[in-house]
C-alpha atoms as one frame of an Amber mdcrd trajectory, in Angstrom:
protein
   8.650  12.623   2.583   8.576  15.639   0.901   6.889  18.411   2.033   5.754
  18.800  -2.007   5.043  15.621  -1.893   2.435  15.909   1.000   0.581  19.103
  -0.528  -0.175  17.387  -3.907  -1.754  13.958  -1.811  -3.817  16.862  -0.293
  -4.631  18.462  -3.297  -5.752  15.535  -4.839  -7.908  14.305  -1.641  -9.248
  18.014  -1.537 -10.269  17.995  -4.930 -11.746  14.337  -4.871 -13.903  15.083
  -2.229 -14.498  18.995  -3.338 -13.084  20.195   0.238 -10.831  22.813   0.972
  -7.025  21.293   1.688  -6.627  23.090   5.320  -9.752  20.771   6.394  -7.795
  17.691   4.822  -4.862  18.011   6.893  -7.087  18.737   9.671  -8.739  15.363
   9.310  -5.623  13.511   8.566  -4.157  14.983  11.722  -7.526  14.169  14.021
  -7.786  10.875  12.744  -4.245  10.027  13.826  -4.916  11.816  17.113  -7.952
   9.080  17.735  -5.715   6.304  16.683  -2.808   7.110  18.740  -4.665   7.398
  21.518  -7.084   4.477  20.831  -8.444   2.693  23.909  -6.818  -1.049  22.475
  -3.514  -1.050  23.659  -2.360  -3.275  20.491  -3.739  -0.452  18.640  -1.589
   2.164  20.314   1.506   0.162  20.736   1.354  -0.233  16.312   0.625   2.944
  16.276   3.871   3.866  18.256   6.147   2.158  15.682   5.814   5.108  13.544
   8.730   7.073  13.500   8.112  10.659  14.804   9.818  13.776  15.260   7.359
  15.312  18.236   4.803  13.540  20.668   2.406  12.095  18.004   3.337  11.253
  14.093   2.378  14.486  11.625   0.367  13.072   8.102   3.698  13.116   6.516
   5.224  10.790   8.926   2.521   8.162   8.751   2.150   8.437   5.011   5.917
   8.239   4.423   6.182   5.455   7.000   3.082   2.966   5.342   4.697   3.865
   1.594   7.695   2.581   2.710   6.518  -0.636   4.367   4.452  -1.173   1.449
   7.614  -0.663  -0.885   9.445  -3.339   1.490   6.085  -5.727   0.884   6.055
  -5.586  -2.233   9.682  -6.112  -2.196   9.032  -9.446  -1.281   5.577 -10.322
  -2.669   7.744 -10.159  -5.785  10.721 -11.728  -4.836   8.993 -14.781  -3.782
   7.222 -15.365  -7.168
């Protein structure tokens, strides 16, 4: 995903929820922290299946990796109409 791409879904949270956009990402990236570390191992183990560059998935990994299983269900949601 786009690094553009990732700053407007920020901008648009931000501005949503009247926040400043550094305390967005900060959220995004705390909240993965928490589940990638979560204390169900079924939890941790989906949670691993995102691909990622360094030791835990960045916002713009996990964003770009549920838009593109959600692409591939909808794929064939409609397919099997």
């Amino acid at each position: 995903m786009k690094d553009v791409i990732m700053q407007q879904i920020v901008n648009i949270i931000a501005k949503d929820e009247n926040r400043r956009e550094e305390e967005v990402y900060q959220d995004m990236c705390e909240a993965i922290d928490c589940a990638y570390d979560h204390e169900d191992a079924s939890i941790r183990e989906q949670w691993r299946k995102i691909p990622h560059a360094q030791d835990k998935p960045t916002p713009q990994e996990v964003i770009a990796y549920f838009a593109d299983n959600l692409q591939v269900h909808s794929d064939v949601r409609n397919f099997q109409k």
